[in-house]
Chimera marker file (.cmm) of the C-alpha trace (Angstrom):
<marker_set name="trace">
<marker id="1" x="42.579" y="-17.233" z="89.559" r="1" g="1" b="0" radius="0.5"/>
<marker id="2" x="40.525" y="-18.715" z="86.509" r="1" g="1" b="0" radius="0.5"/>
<marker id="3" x="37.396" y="-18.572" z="89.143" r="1" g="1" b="0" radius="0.5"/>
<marker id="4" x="37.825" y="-15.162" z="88.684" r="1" g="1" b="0" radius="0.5"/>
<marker id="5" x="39.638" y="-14.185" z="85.306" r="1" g="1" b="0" radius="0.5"/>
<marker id="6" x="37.678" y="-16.255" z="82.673" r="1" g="1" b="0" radius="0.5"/>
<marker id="7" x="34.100" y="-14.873" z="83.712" r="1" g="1" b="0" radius="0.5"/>
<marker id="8" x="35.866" y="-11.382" z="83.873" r="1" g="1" b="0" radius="0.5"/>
<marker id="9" x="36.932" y="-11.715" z="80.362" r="1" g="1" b="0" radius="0.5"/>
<marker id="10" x="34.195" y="-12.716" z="78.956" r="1" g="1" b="0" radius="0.5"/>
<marker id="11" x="32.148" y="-10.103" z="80.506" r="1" g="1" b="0" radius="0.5"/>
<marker id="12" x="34.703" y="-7.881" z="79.405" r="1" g="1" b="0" radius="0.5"/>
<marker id="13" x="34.563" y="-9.810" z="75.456" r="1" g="1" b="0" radius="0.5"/>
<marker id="14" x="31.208" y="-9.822" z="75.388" r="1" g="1" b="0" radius="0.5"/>
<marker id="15" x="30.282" y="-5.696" z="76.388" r="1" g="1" b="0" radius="0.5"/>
<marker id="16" x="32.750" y="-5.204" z="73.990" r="1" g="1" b="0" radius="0.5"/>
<marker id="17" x="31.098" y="-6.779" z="70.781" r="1" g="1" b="0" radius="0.5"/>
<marker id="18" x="28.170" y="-5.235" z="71.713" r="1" g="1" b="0" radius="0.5"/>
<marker id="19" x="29.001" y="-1.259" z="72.118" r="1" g="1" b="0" radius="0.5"/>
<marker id="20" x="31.123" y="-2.683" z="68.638" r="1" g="1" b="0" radius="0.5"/>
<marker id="21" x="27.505" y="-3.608" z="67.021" r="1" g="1" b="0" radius="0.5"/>
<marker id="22" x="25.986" y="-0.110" z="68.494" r="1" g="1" b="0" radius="0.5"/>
<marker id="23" x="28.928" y="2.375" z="68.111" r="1" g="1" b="0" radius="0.5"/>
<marker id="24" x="30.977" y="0.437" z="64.792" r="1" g="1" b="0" radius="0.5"/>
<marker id="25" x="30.307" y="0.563" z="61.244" r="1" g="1" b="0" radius="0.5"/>
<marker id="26" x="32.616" y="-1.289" z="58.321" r="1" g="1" b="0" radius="0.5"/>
<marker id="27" x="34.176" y="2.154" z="57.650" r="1" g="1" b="0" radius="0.5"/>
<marker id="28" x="37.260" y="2.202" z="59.714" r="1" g="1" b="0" radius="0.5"/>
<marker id="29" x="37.610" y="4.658" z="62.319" r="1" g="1" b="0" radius="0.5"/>
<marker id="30" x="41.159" y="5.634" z="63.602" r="1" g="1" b="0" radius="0.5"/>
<marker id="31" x="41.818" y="4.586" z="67.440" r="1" g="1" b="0" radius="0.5"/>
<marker id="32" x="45.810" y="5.071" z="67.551" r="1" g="1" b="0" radius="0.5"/>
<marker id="33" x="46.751" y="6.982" z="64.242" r="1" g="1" b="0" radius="0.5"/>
<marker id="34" x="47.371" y="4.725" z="61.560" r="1" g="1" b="0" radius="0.5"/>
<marker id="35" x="48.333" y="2.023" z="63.570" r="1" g="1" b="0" radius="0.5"/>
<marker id="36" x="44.932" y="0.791" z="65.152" r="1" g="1" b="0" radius="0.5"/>
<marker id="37" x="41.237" y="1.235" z="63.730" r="1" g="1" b="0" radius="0.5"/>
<marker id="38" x="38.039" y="0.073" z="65.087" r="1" g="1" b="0" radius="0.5"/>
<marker id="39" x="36.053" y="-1.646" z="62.216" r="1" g="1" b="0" radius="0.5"/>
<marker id="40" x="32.921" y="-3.364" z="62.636" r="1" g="1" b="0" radius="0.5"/>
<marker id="41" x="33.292" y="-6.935" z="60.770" r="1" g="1" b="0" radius="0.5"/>
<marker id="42" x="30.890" y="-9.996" z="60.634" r="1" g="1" b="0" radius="0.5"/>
<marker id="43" x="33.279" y="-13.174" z="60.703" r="1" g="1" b="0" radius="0.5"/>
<marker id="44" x="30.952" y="-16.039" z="59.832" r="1" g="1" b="0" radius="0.5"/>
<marker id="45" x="34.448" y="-18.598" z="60.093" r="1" g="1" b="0" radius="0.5"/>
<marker id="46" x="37.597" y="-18.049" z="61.772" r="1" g="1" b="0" radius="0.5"/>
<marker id="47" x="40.761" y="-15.913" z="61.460" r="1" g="1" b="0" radius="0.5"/>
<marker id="48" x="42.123" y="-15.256" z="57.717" r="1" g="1" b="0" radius="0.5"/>
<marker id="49" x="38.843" y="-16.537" z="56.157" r="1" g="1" b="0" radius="0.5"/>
<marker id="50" x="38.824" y="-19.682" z="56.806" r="1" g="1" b="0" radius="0.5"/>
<marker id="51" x="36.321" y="-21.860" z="56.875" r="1" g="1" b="0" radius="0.5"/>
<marker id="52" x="33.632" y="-19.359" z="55.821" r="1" g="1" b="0" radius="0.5"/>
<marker id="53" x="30.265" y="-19.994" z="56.382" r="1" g="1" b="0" radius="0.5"/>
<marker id="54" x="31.055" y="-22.372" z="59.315" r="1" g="1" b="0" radius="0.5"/>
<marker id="55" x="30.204" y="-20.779" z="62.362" r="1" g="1" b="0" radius="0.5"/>
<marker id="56" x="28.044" y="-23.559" z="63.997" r="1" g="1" b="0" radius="0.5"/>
<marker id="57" x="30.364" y="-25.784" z="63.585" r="1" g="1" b="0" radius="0.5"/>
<marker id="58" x="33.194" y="-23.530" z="64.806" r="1" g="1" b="0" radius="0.5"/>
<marker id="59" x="30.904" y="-22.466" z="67.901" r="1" g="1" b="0" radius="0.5"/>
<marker id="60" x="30.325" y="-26.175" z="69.065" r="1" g="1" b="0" radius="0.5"/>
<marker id="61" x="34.046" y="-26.577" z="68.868" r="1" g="1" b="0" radius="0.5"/>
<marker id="62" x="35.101" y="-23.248" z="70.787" r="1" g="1" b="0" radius="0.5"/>
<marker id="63" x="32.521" y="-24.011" z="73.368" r="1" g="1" b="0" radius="0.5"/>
<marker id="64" x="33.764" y="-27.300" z="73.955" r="1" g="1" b="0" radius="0.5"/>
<marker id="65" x="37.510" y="-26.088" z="73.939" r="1" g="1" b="0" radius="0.5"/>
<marker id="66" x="36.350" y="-23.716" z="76.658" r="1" g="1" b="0" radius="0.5"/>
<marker id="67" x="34.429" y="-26.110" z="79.039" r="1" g="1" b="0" radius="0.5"/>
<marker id="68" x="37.396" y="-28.559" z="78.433" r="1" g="1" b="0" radius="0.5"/>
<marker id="69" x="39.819" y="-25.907" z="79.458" r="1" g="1" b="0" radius="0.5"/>
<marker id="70" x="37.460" y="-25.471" z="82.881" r="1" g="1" b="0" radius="0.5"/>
<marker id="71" x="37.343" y="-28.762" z="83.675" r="1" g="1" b="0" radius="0.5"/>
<marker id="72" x="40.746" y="-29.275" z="83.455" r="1" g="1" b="0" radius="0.5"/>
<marker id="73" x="41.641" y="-25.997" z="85.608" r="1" g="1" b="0" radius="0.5"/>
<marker id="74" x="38.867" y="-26.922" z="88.144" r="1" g="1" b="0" radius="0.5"/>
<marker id="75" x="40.397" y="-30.896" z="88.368" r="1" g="1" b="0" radius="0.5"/>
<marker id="76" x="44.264" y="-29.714" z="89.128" r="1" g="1" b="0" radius="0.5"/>
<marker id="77" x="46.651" y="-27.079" z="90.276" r="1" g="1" b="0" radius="0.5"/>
<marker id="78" x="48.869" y="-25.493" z="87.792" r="1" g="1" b="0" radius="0.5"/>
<marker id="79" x="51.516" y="-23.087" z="88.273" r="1" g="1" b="0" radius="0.5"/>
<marker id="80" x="50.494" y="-19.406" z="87.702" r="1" g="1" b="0" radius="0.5"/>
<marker id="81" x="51.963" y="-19.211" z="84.141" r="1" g="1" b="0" radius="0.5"/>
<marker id="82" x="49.713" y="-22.031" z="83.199" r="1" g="1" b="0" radius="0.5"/>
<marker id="83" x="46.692" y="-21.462" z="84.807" r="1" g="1" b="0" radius="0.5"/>
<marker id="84" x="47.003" y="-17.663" z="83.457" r="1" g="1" b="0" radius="0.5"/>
<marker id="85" x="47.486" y="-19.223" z="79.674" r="1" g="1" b="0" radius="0.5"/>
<marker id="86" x="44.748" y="-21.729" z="80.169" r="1" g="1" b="0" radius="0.5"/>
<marker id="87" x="42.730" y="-19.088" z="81.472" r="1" g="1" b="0" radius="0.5"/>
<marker id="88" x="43.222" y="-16.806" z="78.557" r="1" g="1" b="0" radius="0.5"/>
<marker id="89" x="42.291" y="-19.432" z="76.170" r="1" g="1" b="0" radius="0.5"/>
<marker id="90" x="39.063" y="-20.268" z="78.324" r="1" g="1" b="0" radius="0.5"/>
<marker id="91" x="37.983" y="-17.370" z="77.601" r="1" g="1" b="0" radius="0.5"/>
<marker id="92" x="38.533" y="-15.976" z="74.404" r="1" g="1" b="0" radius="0.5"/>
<marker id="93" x="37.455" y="-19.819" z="73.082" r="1" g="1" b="0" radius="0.5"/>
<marker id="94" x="33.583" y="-19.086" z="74.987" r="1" g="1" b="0" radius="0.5"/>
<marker id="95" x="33.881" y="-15.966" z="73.898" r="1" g="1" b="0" radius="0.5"/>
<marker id="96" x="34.189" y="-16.313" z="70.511" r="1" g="1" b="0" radius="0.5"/>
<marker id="97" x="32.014" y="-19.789" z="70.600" r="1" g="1" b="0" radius="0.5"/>
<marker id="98" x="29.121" y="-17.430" z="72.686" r="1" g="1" b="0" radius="0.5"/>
<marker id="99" x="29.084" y="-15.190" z="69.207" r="1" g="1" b="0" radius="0.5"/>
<marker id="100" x="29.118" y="-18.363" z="66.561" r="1" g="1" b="0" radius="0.5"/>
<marker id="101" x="26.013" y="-20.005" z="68.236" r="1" g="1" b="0" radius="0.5"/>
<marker id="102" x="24.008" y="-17.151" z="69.649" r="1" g="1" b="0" radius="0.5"/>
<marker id="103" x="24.742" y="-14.855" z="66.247" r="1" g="1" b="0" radius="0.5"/>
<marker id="104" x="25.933" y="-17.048" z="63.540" r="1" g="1" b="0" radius="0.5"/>
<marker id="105" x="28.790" y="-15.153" z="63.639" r="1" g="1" b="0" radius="0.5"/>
<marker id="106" x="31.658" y="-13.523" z="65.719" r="1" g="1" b="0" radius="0.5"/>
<marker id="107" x="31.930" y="-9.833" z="66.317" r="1" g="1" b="0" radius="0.5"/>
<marker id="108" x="35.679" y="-8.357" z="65.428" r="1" g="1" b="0" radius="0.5"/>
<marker id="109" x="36.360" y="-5.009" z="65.964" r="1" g="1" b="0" radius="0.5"/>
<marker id="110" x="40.359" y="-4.438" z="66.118" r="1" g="1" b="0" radius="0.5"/>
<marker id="111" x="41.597" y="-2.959" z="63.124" r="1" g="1" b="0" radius="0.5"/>
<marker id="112" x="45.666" y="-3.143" z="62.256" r="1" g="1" b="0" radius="0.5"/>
<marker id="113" x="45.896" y="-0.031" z="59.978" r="1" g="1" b="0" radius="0.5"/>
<marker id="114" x="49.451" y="-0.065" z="59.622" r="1" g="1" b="0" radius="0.5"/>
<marker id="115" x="51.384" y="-0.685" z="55.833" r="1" g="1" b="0" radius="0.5"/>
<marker id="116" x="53.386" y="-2.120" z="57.409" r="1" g="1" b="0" radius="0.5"/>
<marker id="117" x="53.796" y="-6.288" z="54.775" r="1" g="1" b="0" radius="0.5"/>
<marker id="118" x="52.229" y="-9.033" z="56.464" r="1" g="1" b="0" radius="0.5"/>
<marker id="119" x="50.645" y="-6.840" z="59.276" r="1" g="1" b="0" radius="0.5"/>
<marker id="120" x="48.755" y="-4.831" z="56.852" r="1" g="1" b="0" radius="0.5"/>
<marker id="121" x="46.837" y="-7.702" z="55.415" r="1" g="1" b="0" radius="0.5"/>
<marker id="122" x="45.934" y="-8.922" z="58.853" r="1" g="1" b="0" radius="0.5"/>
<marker id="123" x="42.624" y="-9.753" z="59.836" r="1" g="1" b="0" radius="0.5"/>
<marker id="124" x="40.227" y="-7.564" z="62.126" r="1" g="1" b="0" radius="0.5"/>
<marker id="125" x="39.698" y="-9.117" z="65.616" r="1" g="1" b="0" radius="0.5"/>
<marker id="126" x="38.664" y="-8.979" z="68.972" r="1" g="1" b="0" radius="0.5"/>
<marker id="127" x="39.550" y="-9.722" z="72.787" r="1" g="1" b="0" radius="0.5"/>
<marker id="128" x="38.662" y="-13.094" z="72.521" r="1" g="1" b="0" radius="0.5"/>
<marker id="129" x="40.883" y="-13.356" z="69.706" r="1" g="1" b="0" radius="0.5"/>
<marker id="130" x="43.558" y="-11.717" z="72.080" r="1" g="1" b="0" radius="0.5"/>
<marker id="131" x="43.343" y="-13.523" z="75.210" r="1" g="1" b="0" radius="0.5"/>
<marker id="132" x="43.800" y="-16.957" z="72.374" r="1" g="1" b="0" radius="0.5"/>
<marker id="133" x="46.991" y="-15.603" z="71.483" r="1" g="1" b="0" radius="0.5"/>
<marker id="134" x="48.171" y="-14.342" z="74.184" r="1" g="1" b="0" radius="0.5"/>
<marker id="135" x="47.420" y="-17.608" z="76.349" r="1" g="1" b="0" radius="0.5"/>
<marker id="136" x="48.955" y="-19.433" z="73.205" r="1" g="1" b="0" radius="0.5"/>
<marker id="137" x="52.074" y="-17.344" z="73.388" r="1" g="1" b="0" radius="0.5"/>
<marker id="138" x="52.278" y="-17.762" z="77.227" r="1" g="1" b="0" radius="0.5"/>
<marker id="139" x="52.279" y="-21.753" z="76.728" r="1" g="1" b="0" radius="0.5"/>
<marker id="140" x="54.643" y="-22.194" z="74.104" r="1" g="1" b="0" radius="0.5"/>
<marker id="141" x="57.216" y="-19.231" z="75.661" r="1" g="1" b="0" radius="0.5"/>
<marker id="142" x="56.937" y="-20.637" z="79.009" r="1" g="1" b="0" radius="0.5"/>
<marker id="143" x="59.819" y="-22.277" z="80.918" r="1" g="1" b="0" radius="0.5"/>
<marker id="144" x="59.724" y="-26.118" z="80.950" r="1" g="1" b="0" radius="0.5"/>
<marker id="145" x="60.978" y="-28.803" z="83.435" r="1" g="1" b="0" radius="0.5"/>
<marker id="146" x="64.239" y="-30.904" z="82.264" r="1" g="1" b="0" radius="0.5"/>
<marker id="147" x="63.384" y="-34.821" z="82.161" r="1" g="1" b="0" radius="0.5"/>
<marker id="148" x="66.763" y="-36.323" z="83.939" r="1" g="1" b="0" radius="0.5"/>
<marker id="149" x="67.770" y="-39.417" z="82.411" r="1" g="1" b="0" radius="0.5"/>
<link id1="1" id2="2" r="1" g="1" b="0" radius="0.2"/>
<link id1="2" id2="3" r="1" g="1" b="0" radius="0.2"/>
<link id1="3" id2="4" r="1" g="1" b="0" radius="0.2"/>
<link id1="4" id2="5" r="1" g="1" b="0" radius="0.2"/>
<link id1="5" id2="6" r="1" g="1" b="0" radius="0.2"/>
<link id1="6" id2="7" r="1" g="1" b="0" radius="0.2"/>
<link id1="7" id2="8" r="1" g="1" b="0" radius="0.2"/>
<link id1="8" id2="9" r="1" g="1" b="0" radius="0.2"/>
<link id1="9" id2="10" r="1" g="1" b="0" radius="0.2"/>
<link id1="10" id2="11" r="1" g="1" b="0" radius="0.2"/>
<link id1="11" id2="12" r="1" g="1" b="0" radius="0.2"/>
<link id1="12" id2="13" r="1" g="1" b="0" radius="0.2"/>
<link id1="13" id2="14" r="1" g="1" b="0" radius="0.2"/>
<link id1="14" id2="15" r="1" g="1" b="0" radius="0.2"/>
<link id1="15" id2="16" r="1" g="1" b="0" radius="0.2"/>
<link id1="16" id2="17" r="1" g="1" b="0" radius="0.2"/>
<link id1="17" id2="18" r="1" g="1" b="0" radius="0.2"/>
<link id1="18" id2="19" r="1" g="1" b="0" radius="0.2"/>
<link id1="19" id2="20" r="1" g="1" b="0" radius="0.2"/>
<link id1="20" id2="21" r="1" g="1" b="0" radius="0.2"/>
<link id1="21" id2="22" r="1" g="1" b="0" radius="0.2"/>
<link id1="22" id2="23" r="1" g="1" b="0" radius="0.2"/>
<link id1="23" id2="24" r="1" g="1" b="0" radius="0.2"/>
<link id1="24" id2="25" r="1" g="1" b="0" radius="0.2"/>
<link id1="25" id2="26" r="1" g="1" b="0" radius="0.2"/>
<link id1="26" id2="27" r="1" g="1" b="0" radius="0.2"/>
<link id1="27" id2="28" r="1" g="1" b="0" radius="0.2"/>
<link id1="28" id2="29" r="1" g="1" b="0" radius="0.2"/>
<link id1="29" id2="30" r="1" g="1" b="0" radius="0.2"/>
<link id1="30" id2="31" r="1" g="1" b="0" radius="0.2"/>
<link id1="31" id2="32" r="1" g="1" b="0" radius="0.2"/>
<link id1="32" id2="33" r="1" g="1" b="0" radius="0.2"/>
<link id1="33" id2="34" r="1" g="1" b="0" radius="0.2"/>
<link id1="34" id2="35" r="1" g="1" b="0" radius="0.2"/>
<link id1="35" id2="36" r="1" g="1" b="0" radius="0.2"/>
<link id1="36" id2="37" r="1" g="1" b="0" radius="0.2"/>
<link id1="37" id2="38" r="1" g="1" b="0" radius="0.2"/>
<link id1="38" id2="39" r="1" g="1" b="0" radius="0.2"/>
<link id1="39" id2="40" r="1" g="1" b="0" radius="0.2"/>
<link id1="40" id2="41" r="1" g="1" b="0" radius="0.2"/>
<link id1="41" id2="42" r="1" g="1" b="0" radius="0.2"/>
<link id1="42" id2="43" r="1" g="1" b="0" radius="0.2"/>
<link id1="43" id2="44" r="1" g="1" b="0" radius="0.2"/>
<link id1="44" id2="45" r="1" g="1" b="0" radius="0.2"/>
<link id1="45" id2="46" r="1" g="1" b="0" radius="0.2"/>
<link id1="46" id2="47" r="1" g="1" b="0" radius="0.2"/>
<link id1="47" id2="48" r="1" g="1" b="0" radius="0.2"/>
<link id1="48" id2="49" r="1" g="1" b="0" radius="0.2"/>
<link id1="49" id2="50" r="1" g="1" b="0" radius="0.2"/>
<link id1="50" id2="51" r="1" g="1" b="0" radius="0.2"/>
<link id1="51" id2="52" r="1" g="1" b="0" radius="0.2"/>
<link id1="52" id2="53" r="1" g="1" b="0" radius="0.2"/>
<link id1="53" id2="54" r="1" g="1" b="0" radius="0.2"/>
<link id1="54" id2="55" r="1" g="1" b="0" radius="0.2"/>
<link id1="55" id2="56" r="1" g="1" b="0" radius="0.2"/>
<link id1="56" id2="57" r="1" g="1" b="0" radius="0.2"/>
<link id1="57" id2="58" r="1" g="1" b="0" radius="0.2"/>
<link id1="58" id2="59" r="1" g="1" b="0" radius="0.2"/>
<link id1="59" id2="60" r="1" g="1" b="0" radius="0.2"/>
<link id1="60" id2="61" r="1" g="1" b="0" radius="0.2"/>
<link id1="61" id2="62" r="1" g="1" b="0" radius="0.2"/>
<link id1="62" id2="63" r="1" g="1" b="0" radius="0.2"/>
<link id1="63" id2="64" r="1" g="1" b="0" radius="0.2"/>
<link id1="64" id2="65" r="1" g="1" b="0" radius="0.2"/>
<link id1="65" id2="66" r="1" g="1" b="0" radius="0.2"/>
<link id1="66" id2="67" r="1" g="1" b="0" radius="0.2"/>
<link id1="67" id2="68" r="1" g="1" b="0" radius="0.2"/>
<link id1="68" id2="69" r="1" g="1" b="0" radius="0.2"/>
<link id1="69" id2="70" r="1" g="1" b="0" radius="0.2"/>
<link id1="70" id2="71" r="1" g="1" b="0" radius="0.2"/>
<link id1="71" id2="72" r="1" g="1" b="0" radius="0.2"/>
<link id1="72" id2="73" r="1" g="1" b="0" radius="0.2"/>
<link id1="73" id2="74" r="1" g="1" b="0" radius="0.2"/>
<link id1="74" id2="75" r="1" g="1" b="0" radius="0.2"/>
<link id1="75" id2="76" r="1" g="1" b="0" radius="0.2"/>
<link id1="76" id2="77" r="1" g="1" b="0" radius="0.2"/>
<link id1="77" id2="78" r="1" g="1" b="0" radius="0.2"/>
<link id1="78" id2="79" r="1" g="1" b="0" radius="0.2"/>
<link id1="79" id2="80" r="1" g="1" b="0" radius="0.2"/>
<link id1="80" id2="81" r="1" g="1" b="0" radius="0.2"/>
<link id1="81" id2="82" r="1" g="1" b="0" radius="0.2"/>
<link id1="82" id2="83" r="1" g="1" b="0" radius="0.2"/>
<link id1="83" id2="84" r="1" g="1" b="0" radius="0.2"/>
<link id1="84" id2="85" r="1" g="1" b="0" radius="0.2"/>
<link id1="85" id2="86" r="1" g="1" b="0" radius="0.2"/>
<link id1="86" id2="87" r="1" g="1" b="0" radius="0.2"/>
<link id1="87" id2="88" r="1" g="1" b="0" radius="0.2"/>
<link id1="88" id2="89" r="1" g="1" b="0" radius="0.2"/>
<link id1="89" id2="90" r="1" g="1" b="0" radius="0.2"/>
<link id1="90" id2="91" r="1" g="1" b="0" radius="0.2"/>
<link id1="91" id2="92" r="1" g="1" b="0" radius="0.2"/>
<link id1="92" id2="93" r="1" g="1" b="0" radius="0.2"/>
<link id1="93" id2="94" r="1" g="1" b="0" radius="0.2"/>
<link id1="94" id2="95" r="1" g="1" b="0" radius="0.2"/>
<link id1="95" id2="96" r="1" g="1" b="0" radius="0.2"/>
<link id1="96" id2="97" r="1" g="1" b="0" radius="0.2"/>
<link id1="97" id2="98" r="1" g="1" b="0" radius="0.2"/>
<link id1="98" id2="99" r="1" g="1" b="0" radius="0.2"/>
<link id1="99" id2="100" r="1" g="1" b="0" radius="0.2"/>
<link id1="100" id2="101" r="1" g="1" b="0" radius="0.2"/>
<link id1="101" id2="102" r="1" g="1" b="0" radius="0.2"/>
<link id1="102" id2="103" r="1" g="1" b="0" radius="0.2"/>
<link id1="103" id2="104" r="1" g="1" b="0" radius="0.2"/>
<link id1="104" id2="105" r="1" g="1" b="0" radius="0.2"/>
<link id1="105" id2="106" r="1" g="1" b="0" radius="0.2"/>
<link id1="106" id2="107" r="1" g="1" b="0" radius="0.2"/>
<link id1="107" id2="108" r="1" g="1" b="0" radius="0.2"/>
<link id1="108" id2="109" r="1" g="1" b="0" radius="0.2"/>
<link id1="109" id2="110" r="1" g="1" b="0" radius="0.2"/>
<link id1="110" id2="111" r="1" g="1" b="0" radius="0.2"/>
<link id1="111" id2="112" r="1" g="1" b="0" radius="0.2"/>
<link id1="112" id2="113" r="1" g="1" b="0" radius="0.2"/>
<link id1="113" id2="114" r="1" g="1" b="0" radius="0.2"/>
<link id1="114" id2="115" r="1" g="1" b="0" radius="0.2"/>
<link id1="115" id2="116" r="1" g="1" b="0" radius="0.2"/>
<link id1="116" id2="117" r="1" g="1" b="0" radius="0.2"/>
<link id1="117" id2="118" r="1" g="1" b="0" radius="0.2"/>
<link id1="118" id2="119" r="1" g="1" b="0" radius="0.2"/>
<link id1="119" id2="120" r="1" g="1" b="0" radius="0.2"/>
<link id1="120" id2="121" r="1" g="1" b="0" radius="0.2"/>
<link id1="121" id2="122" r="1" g="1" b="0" radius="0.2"/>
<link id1="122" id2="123" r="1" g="1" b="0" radius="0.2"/>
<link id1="123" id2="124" r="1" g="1" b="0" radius="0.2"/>
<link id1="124" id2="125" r="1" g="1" b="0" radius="0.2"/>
<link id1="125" id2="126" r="1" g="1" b="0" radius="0.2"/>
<link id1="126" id2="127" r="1" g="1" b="0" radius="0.2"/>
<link id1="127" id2="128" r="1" g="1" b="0" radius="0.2"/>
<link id1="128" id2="129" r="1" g="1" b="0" radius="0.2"/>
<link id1="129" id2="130" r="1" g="1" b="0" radius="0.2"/>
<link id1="130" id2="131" r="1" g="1" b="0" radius="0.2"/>
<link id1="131" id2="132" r="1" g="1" b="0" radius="0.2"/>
<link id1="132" id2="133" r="1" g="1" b="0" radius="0.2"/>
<link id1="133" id2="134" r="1" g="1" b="0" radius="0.2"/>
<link id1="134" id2="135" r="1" g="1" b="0" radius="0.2"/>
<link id1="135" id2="136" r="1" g="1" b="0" radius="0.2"/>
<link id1="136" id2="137" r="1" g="1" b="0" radius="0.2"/>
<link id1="137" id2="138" r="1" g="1" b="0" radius="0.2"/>
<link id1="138" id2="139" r="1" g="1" b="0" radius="0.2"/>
<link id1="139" id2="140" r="1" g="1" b="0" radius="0.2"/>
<link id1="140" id2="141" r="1" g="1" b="0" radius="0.2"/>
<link id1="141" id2="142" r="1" g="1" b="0" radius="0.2"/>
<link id1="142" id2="143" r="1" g="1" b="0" radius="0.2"/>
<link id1="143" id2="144" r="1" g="1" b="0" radius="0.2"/>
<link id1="144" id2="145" r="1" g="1" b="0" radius="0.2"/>
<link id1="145" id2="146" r="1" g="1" b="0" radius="0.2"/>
<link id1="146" id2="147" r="1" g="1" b="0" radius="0.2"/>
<link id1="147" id2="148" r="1" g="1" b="0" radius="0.2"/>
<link id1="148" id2="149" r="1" g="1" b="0" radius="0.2"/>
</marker_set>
C-alpha cells in the first residue's frame, strides 16, 4: 500500500499548492458556506506560528521524518491500520518538507471559517497538514496488543 499511497498523495499535495498559488489570493473565498474557505497563506514555520522564519530548518526535519517513515515501511510488514497511518504521515511530512526547501515556505490553503471558539482561531492548512493528522489520529486511536504477564 505505501508503494502506492505516499507518491499518490503527494502528487495529489503538491497539484494542490500549486492551482492554490495560481487560483488563491489572501482574501478568503467561501468553499462550504461559512464553514470552509480557501485562503492563500505563506507559512514560513509550522502550524499556529510557530517557529516563524524557520522553514529550512523545518524542511530538513520533515524530509527526514518522511524518508525515515519509508525506510521503516519498506524494512517490515505492518498491519493495515499502521501502514495506512505511517503512510499518511509519509506523506504529508515530504509534502510539507518539498514546500520549506524548494519555496522557503509551505503553501496552506484550507480555511476554517466557522465562529465557532477554538476552531475559529485555527490556522489555514493543507493536505499535507491533513494526511499528519489524520495518520496521527489513526496511531494513537488504534487498537493495541495486551502484554500478558
Amino acid at each position: 500500500m505505501p508503494v502506492i499511497l505516499v507518491p499518490l498523495l503527494l502528487s495529489f499535495d503538491q497539484i494542490l499548492k500549486l492551482w492554490a498559488l495560481e487560483n488563491l489570493s489572501p482574501v478568503p473565498q467561501p468553499l462550504l458556506g461559512d464553514l470552509l474557505y480557501l485562503t492563500l497563506v505563506k507559512n514560513t514555520g509550522a502550524g499556529f506560528g510557530l517557529f516563524a522564519g524557520k522553514a529550512f530548518l523545518l524542511g530538513w526535519l520533515s524530509l527526514g521524518v518522511g524518508t525515515l517513515l519509508l525506510y521503516l515501511l519498506a524494512q517490515r510488514r505492518y498491519p493495515l491500520w499502521q501502514t495506512l497511518a505511517l503512510s499518511l504521515i509519509a506523506a504529508g511530512a515530504l509534502g510539507n518538507g518539498i514546500d520549506r526547501l524548494g519555496r522557503g515556505w509551505v503553501v496552506d490553503y484550507l480555511d476554517l471559517g466557522t465562529s465557532i471558539p477554538l476552531i475559529a482561531t485555527f490556522p489555514v492548512f493543507n493536505l499535507a497538514d491533513v494526511c499528519v493528522t489524520a495518520g496521527a489520529a489513526l496511531l494513537l486511536l488504534a487498537p493495541r496488543k495486551r502484554r500478558r504477564f
